[in-house]
C-alpha positions in Angstrom: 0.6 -188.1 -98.1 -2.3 -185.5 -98.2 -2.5 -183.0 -101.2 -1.0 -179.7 -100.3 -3.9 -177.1 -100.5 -3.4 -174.6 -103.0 -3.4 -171.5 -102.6 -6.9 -169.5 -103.2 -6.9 -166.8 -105.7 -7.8 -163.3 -104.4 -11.2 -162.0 -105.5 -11.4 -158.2 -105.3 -14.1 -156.9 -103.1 -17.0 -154.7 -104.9 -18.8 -154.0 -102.2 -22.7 -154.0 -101.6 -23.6 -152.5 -104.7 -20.8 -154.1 -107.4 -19.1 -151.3 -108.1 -16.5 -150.5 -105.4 -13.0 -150.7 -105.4 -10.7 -152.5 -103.3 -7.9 -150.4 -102.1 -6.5 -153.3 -100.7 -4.5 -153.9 -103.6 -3.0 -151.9 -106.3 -4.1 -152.6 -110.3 -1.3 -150.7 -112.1 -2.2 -149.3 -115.4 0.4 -150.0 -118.2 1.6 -146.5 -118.1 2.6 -147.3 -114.4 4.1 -150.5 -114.9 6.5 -148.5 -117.5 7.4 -146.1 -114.9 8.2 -148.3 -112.6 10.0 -150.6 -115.1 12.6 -147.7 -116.6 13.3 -146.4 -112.6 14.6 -150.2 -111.9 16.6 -150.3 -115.3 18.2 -147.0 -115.0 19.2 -147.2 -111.3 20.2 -150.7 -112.3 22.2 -150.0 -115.6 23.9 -147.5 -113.7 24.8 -149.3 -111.2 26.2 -152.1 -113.3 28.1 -149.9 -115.4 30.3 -147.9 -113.0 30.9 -151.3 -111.1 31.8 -153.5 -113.9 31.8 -151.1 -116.6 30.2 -153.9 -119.4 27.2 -152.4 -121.4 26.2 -155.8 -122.5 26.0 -156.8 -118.8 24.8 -153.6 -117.3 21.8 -153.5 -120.2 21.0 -157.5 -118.6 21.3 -156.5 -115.2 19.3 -153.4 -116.3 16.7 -155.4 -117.0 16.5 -158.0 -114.6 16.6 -154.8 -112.0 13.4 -153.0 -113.8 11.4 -156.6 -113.4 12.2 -156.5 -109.6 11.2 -152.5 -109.4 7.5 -152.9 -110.5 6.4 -154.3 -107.3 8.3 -152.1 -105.5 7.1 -149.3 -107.3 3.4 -151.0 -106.9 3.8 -150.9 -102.9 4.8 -147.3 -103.0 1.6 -145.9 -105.1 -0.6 -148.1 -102.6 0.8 -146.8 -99.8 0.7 -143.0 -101.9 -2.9 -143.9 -102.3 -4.0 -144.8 -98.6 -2.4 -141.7 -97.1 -4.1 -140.0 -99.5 -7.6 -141.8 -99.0 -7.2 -141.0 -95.0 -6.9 -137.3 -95.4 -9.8 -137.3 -97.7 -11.4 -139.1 -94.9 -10.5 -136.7 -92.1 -12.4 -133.8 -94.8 -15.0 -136.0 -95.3 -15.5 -136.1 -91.5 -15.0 -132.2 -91.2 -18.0 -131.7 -93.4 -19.9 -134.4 -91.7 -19.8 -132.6 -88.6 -20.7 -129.5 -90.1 -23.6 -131.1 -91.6 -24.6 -132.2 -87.9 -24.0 -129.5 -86.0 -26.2 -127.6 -88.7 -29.3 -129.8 -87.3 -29.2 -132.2 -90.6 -30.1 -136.1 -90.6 -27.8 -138.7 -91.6 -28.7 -138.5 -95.4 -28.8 -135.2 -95.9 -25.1 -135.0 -93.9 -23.7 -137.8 -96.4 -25.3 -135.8 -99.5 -23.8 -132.6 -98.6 -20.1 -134.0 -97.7 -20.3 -135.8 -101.0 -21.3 -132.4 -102.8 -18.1 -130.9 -100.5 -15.8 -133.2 -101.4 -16.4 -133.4 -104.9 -15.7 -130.2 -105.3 -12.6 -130.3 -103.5 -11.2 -133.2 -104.8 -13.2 -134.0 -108.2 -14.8 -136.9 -109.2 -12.3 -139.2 -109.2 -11.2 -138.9 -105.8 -11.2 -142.3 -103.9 -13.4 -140.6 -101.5 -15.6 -139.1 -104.1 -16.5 -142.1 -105.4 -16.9 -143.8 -101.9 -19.2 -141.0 -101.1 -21.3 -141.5 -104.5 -21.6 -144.9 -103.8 -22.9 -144.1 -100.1 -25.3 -141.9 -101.5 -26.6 -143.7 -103.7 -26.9 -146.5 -101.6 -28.9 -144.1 -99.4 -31.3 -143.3 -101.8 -31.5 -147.5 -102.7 -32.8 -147.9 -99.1 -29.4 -149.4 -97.9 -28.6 -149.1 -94.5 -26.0 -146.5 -93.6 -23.8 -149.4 -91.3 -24.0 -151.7 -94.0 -22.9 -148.7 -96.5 -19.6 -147.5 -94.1 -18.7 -150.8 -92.5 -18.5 -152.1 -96.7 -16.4 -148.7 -97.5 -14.2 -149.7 -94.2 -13.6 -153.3 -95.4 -12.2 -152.0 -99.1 -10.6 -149.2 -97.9 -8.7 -151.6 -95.6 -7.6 -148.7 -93.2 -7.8 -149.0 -89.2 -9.2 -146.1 -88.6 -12.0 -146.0 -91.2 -12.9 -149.2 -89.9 -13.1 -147.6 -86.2 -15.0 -145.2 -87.6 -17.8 -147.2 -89.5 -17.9 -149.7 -86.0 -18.6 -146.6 -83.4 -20.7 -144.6 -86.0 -23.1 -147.9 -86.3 -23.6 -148.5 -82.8 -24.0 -144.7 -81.8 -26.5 -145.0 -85.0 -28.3 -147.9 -83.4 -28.5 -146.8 -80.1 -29.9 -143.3 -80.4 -26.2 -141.6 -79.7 -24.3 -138.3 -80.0 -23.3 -138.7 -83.9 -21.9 -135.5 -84.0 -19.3 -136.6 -81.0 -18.5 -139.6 -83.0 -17.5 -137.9 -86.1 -15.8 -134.6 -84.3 -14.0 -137.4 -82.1 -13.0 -139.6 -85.3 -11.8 -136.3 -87.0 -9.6 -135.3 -84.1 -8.2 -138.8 -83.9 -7.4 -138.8 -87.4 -5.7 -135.5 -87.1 -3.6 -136.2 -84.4 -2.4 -139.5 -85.8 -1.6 -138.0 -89.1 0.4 -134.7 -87.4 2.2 -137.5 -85.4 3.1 -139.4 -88.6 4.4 -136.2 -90.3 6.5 -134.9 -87.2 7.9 -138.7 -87.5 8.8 -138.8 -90.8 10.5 -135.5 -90.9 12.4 -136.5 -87.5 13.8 -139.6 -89.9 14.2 -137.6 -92.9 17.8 -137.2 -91.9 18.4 -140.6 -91.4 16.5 -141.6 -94.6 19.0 -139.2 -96.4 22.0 -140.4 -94.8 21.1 -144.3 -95.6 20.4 -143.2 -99.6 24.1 -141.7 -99.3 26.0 -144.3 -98.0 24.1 -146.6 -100.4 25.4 -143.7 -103.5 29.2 -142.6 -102.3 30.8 -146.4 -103.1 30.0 -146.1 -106.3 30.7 -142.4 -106.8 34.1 -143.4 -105.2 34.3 -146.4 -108.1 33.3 -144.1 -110.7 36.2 -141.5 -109.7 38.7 -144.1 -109.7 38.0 -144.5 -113.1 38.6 -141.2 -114.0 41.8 -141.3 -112.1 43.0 -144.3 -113.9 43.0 -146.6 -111.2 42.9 -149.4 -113.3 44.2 -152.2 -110.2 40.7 -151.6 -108.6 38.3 -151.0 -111.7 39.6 -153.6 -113.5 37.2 -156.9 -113.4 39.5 -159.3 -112.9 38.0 -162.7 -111.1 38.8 -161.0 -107.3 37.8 -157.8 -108.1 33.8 -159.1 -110.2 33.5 -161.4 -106.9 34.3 -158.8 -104.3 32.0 -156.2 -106.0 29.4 -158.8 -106.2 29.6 -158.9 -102.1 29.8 -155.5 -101.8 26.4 -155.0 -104.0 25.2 -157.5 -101.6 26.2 -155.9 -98.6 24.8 -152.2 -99.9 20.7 -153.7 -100.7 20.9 -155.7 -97.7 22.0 -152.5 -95.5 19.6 -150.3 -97.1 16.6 -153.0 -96.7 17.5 -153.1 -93.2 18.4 -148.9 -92.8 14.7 -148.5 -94.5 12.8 -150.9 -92.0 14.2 -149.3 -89.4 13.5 -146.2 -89.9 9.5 -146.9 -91.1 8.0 -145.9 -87.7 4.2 -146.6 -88.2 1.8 -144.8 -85.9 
């Protein structure tokens, strides 16, 4: 029998100069990982205690909850992070084609969107610092494919990497830059205003699967008020029907939340 091949360790990319980030994963900082940790044990905890109404067991299932949250939690501040990277992007390429139609060379446009966009966003923009590093590769007699096509490849983002492609050839070849950025930026801005038209189009939906995930166990918790003791009470039946029906409820809202994640 041949040895299975294990599986290779990801290396994050630093980019030409060693200093880049990859924002194709997410390093969460301990104050994160805390966050993320208490928003799993509370919903969790809760959850727990108005089914089966055990501290001991709801403090356990608390914590076995806040474990599985941090990832989840991790996948939502990446996703946070790229939307926010591509509208940086789409202002980056707004001053770019300023800087162009203005009569400037490719340096000179690159300098002056970083000096834009660090005063827009402040140095520690994701943008900011891709546009410091692009600079200074600039000024290090890097190449300015080379310099977007490594930006591209950490930012991990479709559209940057368009961008970088059809911005070196046209750069090569002698072409219209300013089309290519003014073409970029309107792509960009379309795809985002589509995105946002799509995601309030869904917010209804998204709202109605977050309450019919909530109202069976505000129904359990008024029962309990009401003294409904038969149905509340964890008997055998009763701990292994709830068990389904918590089941039942993630599995419905995994599915309810896929479906309603429209990517453009």
């Amino acid at each position: 029998m041949g040895k299975s091949k294990k599986k290779e360790k990801y290396v994050p990319l630093t980019g030409l100069t060693g200093i880049g980030e990859d924002y194709n994963i997410y390093i969460m900082d301990p104050r994160e990982k805390i966050i993320g940790y208490l928003i799993g044990f509370a919903a969790g905890f809760l959850a727990a205690q108005i089914m089966f109404g055990v501290v001991i067991a709801s403090i356990v299932i608390g914590a076995a909850v806040g474990f599985y949250a941090i990832p989840v939690y991790r996948r939502y501040l990446q996703e946070r992070r790229r939307k926010a990277i591509l509208l940086q992007f789409r202002d980056m390429l707004d001053s770019l084609s300023n800087s162009f139609s203005a009569g400037k060379n490719t340096p000179d446009a690159f300098t002056d969107a970083y000096s834009d966009l660090k005063l827009a966003y402040g140095e520690q923009a994701p943008i900011v610092k891709e546009m410091a590093i692009i600079v200074s590769g600039l000024h290090n007699n890097f190449v300015i494919e080379d310099l977007l096509r490594d930006m591209s490849a950490r930012c991990g983002i479709d559209d940057i990497n368009s961008f970088a492609e059809t911005f070196a050839v046209c750069n090569r070849l002698g072409g219209n830059l300013k089309k290519v950025v003014v073409d970029s930026r309107d792509i960009i801005s379309d795809k985002i205003e589509i995105e946002m038209e799509i995601q309030t189009t869904v917010a209804a939906n998204k709202n109605e699967i977050n309450i019919m995930c909530v109202m069976p166990f505000v129904i359990i918790a008024m029962m309990g008020t009401l003294g409904q003791a038969s149905i509340t009470a964890n008997t055998p039946l009763n701990v292994l029907v709830k068990l389904i029906a918590i089941f039942m409820f993630v599995i419905a809202y995994k599915l309810g939340r896929k479906i309603t994640d429209i990517k453009v």
